[in-house]
Short mmCIF file of the C-alpha atoms (twelve columns), coordinates in Angstrom:
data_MODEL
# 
_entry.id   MODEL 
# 
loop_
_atom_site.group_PDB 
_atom_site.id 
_atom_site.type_symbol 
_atom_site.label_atom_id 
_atom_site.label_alt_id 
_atom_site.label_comp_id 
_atom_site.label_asym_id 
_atom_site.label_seq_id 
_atom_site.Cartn_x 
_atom_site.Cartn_y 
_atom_site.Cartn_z 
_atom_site.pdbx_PDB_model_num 
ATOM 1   C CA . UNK A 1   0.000   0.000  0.000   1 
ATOM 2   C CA . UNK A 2   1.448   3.441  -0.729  1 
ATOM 3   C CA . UNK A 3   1.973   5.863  1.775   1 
ATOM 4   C CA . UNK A 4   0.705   9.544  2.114   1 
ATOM 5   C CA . UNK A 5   3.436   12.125 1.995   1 
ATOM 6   C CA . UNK A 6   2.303   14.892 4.800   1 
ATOM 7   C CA . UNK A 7   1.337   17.782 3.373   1 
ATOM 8   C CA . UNK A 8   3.105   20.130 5.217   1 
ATOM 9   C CA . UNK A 9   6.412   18.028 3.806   1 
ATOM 10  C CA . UNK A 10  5.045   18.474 0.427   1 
ATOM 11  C CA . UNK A 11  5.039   21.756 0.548   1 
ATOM 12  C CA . UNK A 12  8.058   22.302 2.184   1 
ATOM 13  C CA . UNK A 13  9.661   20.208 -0.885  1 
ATOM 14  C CA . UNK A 14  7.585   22.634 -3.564  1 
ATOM 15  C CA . UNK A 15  9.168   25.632 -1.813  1 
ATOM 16  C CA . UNK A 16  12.389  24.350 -2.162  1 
ATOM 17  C CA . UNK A 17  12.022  23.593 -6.150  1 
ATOM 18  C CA . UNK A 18  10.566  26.976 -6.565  1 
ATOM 19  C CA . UNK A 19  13.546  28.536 -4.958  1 
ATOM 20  C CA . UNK A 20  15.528  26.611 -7.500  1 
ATOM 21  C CA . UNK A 21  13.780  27.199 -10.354 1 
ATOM 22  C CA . UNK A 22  13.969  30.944 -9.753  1 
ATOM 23  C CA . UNK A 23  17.910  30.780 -9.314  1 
ATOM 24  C CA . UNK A 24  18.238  28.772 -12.523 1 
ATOM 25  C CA . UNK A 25  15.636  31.049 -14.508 1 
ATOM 26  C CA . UNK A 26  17.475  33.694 -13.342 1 
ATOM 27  C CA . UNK A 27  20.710  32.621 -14.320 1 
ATOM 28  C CA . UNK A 28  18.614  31.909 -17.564 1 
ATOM 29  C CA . UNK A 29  18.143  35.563 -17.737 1 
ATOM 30  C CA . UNK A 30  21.891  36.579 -17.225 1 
ATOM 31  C CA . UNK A 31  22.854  34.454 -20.026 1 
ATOM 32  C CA . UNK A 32  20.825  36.712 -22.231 1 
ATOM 33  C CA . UNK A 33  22.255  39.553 -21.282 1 
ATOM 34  C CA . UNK A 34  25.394  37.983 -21.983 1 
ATOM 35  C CA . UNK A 35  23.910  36.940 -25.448 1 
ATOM 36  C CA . UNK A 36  23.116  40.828 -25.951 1 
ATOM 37  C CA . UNK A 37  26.848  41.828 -25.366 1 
ATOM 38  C CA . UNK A 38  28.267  39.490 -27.281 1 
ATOM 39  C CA . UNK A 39  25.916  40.087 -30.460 1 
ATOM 40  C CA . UNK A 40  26.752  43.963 -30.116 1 
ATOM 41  C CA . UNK A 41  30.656  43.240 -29.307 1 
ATOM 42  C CA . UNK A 42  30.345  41.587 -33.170 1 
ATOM 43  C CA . UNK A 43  28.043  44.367 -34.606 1 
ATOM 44  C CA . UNK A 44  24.500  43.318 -34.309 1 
ATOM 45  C CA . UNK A 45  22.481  46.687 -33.770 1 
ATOM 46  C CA . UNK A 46  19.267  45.483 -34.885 1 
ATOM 47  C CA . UNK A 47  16.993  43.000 -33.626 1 
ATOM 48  C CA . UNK A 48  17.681  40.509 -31.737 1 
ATOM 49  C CA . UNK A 49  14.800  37.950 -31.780 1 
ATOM 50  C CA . UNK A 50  15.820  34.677 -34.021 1 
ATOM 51  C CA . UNK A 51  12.797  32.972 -35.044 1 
ATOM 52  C CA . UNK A 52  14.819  29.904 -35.934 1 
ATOM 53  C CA . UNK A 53  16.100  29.632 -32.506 1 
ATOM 54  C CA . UNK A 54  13.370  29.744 -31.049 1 
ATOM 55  C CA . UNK A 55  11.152  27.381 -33.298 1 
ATOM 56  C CA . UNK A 56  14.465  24.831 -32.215 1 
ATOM 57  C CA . UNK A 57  14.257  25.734 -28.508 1 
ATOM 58  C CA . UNK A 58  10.350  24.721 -27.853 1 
ATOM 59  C CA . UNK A 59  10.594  21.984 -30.430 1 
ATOM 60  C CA . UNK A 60  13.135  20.572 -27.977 1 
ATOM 61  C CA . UNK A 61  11.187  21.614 -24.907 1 
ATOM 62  C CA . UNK A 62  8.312   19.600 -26.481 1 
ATOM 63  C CA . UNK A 63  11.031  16.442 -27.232 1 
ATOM 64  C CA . UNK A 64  12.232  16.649 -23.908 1 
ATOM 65  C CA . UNK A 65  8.998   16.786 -21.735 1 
ATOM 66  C CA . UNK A 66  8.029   13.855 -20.248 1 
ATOM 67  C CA . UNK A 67  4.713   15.256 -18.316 1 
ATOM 68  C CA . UNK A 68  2.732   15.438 -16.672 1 
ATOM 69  C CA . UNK A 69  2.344   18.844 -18.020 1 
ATOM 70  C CA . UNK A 70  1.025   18.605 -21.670 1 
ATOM 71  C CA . UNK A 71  3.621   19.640 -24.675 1 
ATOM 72  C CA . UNK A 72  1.427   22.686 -25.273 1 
ATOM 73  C CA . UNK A 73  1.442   23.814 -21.432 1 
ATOM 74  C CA . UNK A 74  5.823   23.056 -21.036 1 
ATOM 75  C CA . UNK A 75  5.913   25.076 -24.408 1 
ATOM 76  C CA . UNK A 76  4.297   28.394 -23.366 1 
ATOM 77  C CA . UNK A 77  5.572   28.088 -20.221 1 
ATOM 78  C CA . UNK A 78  9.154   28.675 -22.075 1 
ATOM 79  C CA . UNK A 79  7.814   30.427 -24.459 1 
ATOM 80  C CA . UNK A 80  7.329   33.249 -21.682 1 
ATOM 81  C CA . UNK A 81  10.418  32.580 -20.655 1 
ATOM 82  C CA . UNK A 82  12.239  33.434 -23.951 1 
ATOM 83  C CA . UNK A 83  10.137  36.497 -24.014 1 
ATOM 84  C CA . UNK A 84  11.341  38.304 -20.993 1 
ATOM 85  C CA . UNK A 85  14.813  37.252 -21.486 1 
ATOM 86  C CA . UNK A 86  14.551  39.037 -24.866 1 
ATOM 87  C CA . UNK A 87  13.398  41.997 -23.588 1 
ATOM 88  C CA . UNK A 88  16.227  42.278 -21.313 1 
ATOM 89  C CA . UNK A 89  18.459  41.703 -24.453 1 
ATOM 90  C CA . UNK A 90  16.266  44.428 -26.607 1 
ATOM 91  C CA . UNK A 91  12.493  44.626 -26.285 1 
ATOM 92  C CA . UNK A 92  10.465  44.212 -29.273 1 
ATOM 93  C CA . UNK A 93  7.647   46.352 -30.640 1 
ATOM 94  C CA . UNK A 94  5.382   43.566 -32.239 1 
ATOM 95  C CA . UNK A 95  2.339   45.530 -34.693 1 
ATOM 96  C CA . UNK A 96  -1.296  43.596 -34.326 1 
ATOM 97  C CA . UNK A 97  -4.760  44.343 -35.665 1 
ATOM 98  C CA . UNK A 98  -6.397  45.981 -33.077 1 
ATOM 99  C CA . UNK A 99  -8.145  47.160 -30.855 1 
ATOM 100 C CA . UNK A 100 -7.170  45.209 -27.975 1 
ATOM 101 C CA . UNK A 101 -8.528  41.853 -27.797 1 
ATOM 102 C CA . UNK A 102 -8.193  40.749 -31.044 1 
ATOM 103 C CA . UNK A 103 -7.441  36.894 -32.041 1 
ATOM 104 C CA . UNK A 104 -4.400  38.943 -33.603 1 
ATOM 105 C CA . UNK A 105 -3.103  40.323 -30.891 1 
ATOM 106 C CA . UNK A 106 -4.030  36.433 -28.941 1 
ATOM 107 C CA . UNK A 107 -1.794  34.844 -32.294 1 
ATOM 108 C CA . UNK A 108 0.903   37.891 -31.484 1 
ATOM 109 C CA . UNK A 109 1.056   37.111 -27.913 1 
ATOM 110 C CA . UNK A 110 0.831   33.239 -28.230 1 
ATOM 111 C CA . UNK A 111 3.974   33.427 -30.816 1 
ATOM 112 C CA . UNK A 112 6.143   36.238 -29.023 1 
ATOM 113 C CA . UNK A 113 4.902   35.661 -25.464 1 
ATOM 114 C CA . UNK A 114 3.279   38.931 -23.415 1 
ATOM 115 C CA . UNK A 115 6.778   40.768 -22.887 1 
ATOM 116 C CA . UNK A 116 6.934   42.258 -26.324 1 
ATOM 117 C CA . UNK A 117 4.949   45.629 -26.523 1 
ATOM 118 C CA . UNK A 118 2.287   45.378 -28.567 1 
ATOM 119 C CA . UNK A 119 1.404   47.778 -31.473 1 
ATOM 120 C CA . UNK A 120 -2.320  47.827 -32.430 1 
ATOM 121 C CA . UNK A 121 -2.911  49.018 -36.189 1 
ATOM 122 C CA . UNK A 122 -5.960  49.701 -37.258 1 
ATOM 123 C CA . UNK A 123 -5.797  47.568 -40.717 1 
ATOM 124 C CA . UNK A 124 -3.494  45.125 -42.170 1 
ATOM 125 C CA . UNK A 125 -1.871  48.003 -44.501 1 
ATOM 126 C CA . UNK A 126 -1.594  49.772 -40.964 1 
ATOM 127 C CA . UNK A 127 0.536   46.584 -39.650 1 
ATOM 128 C CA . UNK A 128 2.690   46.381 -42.715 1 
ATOM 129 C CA . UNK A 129 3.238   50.375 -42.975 1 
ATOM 130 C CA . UNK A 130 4.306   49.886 -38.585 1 
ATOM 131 C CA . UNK A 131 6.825   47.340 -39.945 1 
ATOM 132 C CA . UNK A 132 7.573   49.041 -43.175 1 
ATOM 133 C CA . UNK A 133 8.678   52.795 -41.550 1 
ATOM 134 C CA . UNK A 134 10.681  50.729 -38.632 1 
ATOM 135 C CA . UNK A 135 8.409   51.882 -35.820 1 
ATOM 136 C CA . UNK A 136 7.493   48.242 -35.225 1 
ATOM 137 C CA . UNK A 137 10.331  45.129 -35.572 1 
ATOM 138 C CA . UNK A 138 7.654   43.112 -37.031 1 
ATOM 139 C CA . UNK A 139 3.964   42.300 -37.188 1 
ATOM 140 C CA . UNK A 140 1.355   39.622 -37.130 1 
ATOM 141 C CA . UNK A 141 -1.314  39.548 -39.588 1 
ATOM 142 C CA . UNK A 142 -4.264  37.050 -40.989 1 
ATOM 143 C CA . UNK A 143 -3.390  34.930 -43.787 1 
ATOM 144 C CA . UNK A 144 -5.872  32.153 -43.816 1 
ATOM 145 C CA . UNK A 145 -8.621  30.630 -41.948 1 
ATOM 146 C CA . UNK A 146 -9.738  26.676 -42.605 1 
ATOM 147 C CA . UNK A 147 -13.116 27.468 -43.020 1 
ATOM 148 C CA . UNK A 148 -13.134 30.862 -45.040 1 
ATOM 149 C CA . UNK A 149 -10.626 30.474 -47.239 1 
ATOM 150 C CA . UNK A 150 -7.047  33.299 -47.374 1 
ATOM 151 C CA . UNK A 151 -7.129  36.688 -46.616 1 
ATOM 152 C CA . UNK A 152 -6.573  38.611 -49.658 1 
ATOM 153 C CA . UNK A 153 -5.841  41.860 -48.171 1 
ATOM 154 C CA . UNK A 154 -2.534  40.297 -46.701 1 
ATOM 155 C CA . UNK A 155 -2.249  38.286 -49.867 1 
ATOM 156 C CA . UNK A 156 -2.410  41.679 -52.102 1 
ATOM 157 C CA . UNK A 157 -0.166  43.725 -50.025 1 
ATOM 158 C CA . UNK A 158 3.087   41.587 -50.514 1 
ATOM 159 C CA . UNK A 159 2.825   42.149 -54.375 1 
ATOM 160 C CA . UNK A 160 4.530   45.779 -53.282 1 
ATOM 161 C CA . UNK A 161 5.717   45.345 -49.763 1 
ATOM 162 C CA . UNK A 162 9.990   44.685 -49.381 1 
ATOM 163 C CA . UNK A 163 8.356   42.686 -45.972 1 
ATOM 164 C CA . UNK A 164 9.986   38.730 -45.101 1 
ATOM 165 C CA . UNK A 165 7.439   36.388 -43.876 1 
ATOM 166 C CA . UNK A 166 9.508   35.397 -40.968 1 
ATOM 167 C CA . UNK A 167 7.152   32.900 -39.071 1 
ATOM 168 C CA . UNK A 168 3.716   31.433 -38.523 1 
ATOM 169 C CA . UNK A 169 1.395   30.643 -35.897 1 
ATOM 170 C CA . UNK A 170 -2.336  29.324 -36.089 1 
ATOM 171 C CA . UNK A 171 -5.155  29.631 -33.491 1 
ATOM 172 C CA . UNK A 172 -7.934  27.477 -32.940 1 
ATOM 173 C CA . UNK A 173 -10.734 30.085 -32.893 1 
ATOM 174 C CA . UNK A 174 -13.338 29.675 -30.101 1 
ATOM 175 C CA . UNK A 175 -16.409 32.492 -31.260 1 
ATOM 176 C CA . UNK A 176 -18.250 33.908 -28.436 1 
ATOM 177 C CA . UNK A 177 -21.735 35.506 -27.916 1 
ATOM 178 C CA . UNK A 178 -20.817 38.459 -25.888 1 
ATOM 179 C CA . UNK A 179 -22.893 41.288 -24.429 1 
ATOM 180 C CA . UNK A 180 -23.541 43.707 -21.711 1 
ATOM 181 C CA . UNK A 181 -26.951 41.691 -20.706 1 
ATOM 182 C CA . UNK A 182 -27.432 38.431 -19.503 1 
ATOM 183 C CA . UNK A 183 -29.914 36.318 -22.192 1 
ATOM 184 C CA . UNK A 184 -30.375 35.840 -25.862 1 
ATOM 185 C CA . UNK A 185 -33.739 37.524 -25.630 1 
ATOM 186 C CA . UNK A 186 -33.221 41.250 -25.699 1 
ATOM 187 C CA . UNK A 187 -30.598 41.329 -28.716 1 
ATOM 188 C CA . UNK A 188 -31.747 42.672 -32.002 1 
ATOM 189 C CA . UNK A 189 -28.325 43.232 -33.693 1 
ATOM 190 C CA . UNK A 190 -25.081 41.275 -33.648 1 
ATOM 191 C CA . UNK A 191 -21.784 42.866 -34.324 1 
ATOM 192 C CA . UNK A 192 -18.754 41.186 -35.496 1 
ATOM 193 C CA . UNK A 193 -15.763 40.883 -38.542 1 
ATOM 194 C CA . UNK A 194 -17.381 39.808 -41.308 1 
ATOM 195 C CA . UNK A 195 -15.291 36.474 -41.455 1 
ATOM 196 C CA . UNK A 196 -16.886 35.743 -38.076 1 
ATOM 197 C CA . UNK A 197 -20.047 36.547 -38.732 1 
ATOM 198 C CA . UNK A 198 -19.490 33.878 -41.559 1 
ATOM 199 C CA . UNK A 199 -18.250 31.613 -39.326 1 
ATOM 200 C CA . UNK A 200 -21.448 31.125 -36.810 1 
ATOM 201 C CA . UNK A 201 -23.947 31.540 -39.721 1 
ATOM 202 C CA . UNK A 202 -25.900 28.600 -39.114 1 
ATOM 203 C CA . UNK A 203 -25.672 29.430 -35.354 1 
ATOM 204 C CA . UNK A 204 -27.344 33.089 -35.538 1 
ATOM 205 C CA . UNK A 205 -29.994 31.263 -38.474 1 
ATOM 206 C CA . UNK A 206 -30.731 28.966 -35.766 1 
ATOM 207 C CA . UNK A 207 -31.210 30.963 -32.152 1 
ATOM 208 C CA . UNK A 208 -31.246 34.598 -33.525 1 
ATOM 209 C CA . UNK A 209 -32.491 34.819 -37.106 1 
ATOM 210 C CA . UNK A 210 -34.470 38.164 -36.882 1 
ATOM 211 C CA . UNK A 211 -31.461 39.990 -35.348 1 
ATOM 212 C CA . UNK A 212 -28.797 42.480 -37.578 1 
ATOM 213 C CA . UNK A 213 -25.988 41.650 -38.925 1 
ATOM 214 C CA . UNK A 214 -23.359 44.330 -38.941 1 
ATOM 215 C CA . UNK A 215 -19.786 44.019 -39.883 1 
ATOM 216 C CA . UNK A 216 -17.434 46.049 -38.629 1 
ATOM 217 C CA . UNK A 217 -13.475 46.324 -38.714 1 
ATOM 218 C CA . UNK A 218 -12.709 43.406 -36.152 1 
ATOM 219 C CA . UNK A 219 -14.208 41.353 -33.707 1 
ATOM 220 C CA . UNK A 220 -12.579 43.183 -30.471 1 
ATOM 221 C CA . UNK A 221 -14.564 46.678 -32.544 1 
ATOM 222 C CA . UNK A 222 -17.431 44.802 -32.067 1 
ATOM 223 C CA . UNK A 223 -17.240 43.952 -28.280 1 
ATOM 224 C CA . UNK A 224 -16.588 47.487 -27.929 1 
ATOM 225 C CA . UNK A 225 -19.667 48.729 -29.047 1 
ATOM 226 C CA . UNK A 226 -21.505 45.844 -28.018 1 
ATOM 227 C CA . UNK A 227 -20.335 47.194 -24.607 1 
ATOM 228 C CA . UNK A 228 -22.528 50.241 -25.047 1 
ATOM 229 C CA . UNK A 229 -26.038 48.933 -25.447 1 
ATOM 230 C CA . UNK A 230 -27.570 45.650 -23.909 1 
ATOM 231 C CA . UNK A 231 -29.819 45.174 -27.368 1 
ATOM 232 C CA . UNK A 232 -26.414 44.586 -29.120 1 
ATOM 233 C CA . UNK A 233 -24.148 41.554 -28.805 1 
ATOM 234 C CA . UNK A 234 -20.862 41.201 -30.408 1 
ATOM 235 C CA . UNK A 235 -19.214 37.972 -31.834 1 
ATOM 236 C CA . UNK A 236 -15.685 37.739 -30.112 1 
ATOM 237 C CA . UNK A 237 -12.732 36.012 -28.351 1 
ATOM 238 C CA . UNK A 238 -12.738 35.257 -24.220 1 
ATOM 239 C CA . UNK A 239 -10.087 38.144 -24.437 1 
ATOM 240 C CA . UNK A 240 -12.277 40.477 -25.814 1 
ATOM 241 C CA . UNK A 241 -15.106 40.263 -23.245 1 
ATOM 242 C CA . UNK A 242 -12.422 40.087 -20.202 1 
ATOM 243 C CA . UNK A 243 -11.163 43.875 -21.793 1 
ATOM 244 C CA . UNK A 244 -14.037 45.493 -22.128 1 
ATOM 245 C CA . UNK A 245 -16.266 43.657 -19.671 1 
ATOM 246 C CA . UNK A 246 -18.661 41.630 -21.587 1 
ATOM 247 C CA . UNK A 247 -20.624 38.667 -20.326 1 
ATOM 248 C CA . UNK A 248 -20.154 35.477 -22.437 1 
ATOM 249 C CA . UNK A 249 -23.894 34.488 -23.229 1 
ATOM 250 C CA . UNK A 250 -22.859 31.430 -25.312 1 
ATOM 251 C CA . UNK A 251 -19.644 29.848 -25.222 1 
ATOM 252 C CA . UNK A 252 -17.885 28.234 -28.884 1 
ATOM 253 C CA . UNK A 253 -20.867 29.254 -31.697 1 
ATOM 254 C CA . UNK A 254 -18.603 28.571 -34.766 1 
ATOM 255 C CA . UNK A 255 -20.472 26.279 -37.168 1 
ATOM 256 C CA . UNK A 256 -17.149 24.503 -37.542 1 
ATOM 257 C CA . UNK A 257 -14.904 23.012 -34.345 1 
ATOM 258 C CA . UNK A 258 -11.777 22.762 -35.812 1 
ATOM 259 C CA . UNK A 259 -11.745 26.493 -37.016 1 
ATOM 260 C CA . UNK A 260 -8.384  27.506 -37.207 1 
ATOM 261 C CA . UNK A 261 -7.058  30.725 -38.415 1 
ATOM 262 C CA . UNK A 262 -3.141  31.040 -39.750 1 
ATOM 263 C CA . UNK A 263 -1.173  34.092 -38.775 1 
ATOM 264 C CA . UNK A 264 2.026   34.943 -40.333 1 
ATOM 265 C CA . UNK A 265 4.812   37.147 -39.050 1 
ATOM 266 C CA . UNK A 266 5.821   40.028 -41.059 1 
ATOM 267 C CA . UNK A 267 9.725   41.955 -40.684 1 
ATOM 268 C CA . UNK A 268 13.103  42.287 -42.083 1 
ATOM 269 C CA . UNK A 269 14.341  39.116 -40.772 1 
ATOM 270 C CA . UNK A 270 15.948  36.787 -42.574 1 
ATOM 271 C CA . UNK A 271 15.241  33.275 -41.059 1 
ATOM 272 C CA . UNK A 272 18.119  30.086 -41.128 1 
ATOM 273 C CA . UNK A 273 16.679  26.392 -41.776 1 
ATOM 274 C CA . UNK A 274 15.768  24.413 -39.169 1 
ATOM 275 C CA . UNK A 275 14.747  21.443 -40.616 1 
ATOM 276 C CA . UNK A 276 11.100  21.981 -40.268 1 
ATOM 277 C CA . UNK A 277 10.393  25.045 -42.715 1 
ATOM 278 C CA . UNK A 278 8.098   26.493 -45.491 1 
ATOM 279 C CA . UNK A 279 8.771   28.664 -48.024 1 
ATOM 280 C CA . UNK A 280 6.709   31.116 -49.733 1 
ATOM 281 C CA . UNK A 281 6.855   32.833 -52.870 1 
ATOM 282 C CA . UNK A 282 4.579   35.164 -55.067 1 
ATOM 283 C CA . UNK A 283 5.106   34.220 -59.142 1 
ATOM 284 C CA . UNK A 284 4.034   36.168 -62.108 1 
ATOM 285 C CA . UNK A 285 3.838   34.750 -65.479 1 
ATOM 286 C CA . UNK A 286 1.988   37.292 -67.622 1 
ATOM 287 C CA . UNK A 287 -1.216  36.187 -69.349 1 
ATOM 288 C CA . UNK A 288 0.291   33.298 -71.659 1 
ATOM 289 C CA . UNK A 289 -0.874  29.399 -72.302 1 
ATOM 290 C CA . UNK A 290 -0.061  26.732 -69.873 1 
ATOM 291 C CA . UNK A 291 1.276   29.611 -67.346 1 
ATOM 292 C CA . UNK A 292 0.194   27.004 -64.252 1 
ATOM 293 C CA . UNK A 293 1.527   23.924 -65.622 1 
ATOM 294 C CA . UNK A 294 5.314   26.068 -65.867 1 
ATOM 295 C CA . UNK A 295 5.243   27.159 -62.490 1 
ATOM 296 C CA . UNK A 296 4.359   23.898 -60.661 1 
ATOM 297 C CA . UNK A 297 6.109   21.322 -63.074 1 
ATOM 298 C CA . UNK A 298 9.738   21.945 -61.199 1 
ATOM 299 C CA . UNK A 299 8.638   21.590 -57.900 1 
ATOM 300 C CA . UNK A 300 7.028   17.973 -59.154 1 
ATOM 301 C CA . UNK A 301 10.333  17.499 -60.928 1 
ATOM 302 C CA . UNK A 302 12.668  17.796 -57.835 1 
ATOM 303 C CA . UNK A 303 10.299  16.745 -55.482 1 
ATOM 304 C CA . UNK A 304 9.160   19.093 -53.241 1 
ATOM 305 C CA . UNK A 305 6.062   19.120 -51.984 1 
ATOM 306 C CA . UNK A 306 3.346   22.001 -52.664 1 
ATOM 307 C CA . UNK A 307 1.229   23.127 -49.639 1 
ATOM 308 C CA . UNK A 308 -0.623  25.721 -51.061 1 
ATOM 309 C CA . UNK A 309 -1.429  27.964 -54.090 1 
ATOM 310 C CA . UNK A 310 -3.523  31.046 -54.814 1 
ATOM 311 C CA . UNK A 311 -4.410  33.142 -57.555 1 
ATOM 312 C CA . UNK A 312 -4.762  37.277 -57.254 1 
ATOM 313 C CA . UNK A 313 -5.466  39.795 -59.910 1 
ATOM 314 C CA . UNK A 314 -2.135  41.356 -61.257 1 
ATOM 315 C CA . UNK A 315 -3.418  44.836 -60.676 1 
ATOM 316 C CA . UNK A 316 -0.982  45.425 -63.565 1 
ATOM 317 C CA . UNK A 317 -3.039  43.931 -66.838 1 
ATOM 318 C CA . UNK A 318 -6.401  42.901 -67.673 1 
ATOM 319 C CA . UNK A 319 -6.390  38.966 -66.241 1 
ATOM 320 C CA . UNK A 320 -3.217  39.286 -65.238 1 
ATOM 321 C CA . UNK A 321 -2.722  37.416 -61.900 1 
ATOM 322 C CA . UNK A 322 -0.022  36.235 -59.400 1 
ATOM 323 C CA . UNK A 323 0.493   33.030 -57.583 1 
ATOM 324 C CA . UNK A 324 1.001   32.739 -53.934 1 
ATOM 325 C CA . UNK A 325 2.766   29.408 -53.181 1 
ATOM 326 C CA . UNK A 326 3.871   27.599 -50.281 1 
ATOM 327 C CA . UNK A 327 6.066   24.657 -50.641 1 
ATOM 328 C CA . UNK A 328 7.891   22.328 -48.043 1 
ATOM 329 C CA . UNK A 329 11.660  23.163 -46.969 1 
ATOM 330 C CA . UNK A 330 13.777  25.959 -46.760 1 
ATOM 331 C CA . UNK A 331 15.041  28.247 -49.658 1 
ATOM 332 C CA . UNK A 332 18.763  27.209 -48.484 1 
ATOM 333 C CA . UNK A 333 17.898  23.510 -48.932 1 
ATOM 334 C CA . UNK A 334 19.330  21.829 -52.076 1 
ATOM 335 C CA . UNK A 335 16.359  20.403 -53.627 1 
ATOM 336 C CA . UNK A 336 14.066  23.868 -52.849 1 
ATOM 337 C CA . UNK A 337 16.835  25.564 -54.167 1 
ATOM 338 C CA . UNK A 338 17.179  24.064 -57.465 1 
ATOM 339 C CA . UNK A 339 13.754  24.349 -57.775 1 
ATOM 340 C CA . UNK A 340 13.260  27.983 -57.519 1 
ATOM 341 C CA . UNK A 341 15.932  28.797 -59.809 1 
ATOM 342 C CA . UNK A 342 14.554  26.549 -62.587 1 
ATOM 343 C CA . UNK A 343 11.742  28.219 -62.298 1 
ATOM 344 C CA . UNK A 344 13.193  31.820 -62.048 1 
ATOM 345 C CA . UNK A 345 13.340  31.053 -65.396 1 
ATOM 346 C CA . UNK A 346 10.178  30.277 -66.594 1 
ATOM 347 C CA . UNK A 347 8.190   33.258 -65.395 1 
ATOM 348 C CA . UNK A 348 8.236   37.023 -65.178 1 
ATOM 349 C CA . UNK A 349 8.590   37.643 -62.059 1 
ATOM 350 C CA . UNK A 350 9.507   35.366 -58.985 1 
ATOM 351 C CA . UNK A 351 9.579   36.603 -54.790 1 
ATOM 352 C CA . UNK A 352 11.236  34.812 -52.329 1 
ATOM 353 C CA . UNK A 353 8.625   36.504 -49.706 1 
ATOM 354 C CA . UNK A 354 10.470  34.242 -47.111 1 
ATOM 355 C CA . UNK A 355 11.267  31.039 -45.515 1 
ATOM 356 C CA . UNK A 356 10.488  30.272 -41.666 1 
ATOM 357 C CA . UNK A 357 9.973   27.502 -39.048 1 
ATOM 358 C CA . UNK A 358 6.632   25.880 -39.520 1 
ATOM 359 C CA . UNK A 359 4.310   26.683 -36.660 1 
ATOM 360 C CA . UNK A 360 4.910   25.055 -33.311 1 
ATOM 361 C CA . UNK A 361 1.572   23.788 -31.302 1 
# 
């Protein structure tokens, strides 16, 4: 039979192990300050942050972890970590889509961890002019969600932008009914992104088909005008009704559970391969036969494998479009390599908008 362990020795033995974990995260913390001085004693004056080294770190947290704290839980545990020992190295100005209490500024915050400072913009241009003008290091913006399809205003703005994709991170979106009132019965108009309002259609067609439907710049927009009048409810995050005081009438209303929404991060960074990576590029053939067939036959021919592809309007000539691509490996690796400069030669125009670590949990 095995014995109880007093309490009072229990927690005399969780003392002790905090007292050690603080002396080792503290020595933690002198190391990057150490990091800092050496980077500047070389000539780094820029940014600090290495996306690749991180992506390695918490992919060897999550190798190493042996419970019973999940892989997700020992991951943003470190991931905080990593985020105040950067800041003591050089804090980081990280542009979101704001207000406050967007899932953009949850997808900035789950991929930098809450020590950066962040930026809110009121539009995706906003985000990319932050990073563009050097007021921000980088910034997070929508790219795609699983059950709406890509975001073509981040899409469009990279035909012009000189902006690296330098990372990724997806959400699993959770919608909320949120309002200032306490029951379904007094709202008459719902307030939300229009991608979200998408998202719990059959929802609001099932327990509130008579009430408004009224898009507005972003979810955490909504909550803050939903905040205003008990007749209106907003469409929004758990963040969202914690800022601005909002009581969650239903809890997870997307029409599909496995919504998932892909962020990517935006800067000047430049990322190294870490054996896990995508690569993205934006192709432009000019309006000519079998344009699709000469962009994808070399990545068949030295197998690499495609992810994704999408189509935009040129902007430049009457059904003229570009191709946004994402393909397996890094630019650096052979293979990807010879790839991209077979087909460099094949088409009008070719981007390397960037290659980064695949998203971790």
């Amino acid at each position: 039979m095995t014995s109880i362990i007093p309490l009072e020795q229990l927690r005399d033995r969780i003392d002790a192990i905090d007292q050690e974990l603080l002396q080792l995260i503290n020595q933690r913390a002198v190391c990057a300050i150490e990091v800092a001085k050496t980077k500047m004693a070389q000539g780094e004056q820029g940014c600090f942050y290495r996306p690749d080294r991180e992506a390695l770190v918490l992919r060897r947290i999550q190798q190493l972890n042996q419970g019973p704290l999940s892989d997700d839980t020992a991951m943003r545990l470190f991931r905080e970590l990593m985020s105040s020992c950067l800041a003591l190295e050089k804090p980081l100005d990280v542009a979101f889509l704001g207000p406050k209490g967007t899932f953009t500024q949850q997808a900035a915050i789950k991929h930098f961890g809450h020590a950066v400072n962040a930026v809110p913009a009121s539009t995706i241009a906003g985000i990319f002019n932050a990073v563009e003008s050097g007021h921000c290091q980088f910034g997070v913006v929508p790219v795609e969600n699983s059950t709406e399809g890509m975001i073509n205003h981040t899409l469009d703005r990279f035909v012009s932008s000189p902006l690296k994709i330098c990372g990724e991170v997806e959400i699993r979106v959770h919608q909320n009914l949120l309002s200032s009132g306490e029951s379904l019965d007094a709202i008459t108009e719902v307030l939300s992104h229009q991608q979200s309002l998408a998202q719990c259609r059959n929802w609001l067609d099932d327990h509130l088909p008579g009430a408004t439907r009224t898009a507005v710049s972003s979810n955490a927009e909504a909550a803050k005008q939903a905040a205003s009048a008990k007749h209106k409810a907003a469409i929004a995050g758990k963040l969202a009704a914690e800022l601005y005081g909002l009581n969650i009438i239903e809890h997870n209303i997307e029409d599909e559970a496995n919504n998932t929404t892909r962020f990517i991060i935006i800067g000047r960074q430049v990322s190294a391969s870490t054996g896990q990576d995508k690569t993205s590029v934006l192709v432009s053939t000019g309006n000519q036969p079998g344009a699709l067939y000469k962009i994808l036959e070399p990545f068949a021919q030295f197998g690499i494998g495609l992810l994704h592809i999408e189509s935009r309007p040129s902007r430049q000539g009457l059904w003229e479009y570009v191709f946004f691509i994402d393909i397996e490996g890094h630019a650096e690796d052979e293979k990807v390599a010879l790839a991209l400069d077979t087909l460099k030669t094949r088409v009008n125009r070719l981007n390397i908008l960037g290659s980064y670590p695949k998203a971790v949990i």
